[in-house]
C-alpha positions, 0 to 999 in steps of 0.5 A: 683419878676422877674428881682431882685436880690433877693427875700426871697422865701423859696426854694432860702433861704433854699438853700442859708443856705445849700450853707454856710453849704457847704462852712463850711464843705470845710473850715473845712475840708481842713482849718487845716493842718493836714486832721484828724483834720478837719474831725470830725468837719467837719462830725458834720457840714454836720450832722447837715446841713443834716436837712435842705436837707428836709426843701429844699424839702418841702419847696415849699409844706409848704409856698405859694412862688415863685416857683411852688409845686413839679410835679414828687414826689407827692402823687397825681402822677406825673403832668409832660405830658408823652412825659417829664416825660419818657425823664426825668426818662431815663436821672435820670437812665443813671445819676446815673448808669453813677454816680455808675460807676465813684464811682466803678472806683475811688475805685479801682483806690485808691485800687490799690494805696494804694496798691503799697504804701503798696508793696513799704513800704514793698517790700517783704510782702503781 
């Protein structure tokens, strides 16, 4: 298996699938000229794409294949040494603060624009 292209294991497959519902929801979003147009058949696809996230998941638990059963989320417990686990659980954290962070700062970014749009299309309103 190693030095092809390709081969058809069951994690490469399902994420090649939830790649082209990703590259349809692009398309369906930014493909009509107005964005409200886009935005409902876009939602349906990210919906309907959202069922192979857990096929992704599992899909090396479910089928004997290429890559190795999961090691940190098991029922078993993590089968990762301690001296990768701890490094790897910090960096996860510091990941998703970082991630809430830049969220937190581009809603007050767009809060504020929307805003001053409001103030200049009605200057002497609230």
């Amino acid at each position: 298996m190693w030095g092809a292209w390709w081969v058809w294991d069951a994690r490469l497959t399902s994420m090649l699938i939830l790649f082209f519902f990703y590259l349809g929801f692009i398309a369906l979003a930014n493909g009509f000229d107005r964005a409200e147009r886009g935005s409902r058949p876009a939602a349906l696809l990210a919906l309907v794409g959202m069922i192979n996230v857990p096929i992704v998941k599992f899909s090396v638990d479910w089928w004997n294949t290429l890559h190795q059963p999961a090691s940190l989320l098991r029922s078993g417990g993590p089968t990762i040494d301690s001296s990768m686990l701890t490094p790897l659980v910090l960096t996860l954290i510091a990941t998703h603060a970082y991630f809430a962070i830049l969220v937190i700062l581009r809603m007050r970014a767009l809060l504020i624009e929307r805003r001053l749009a409001a103030l200049t299309l009605h200057p002497g309103g609230d």
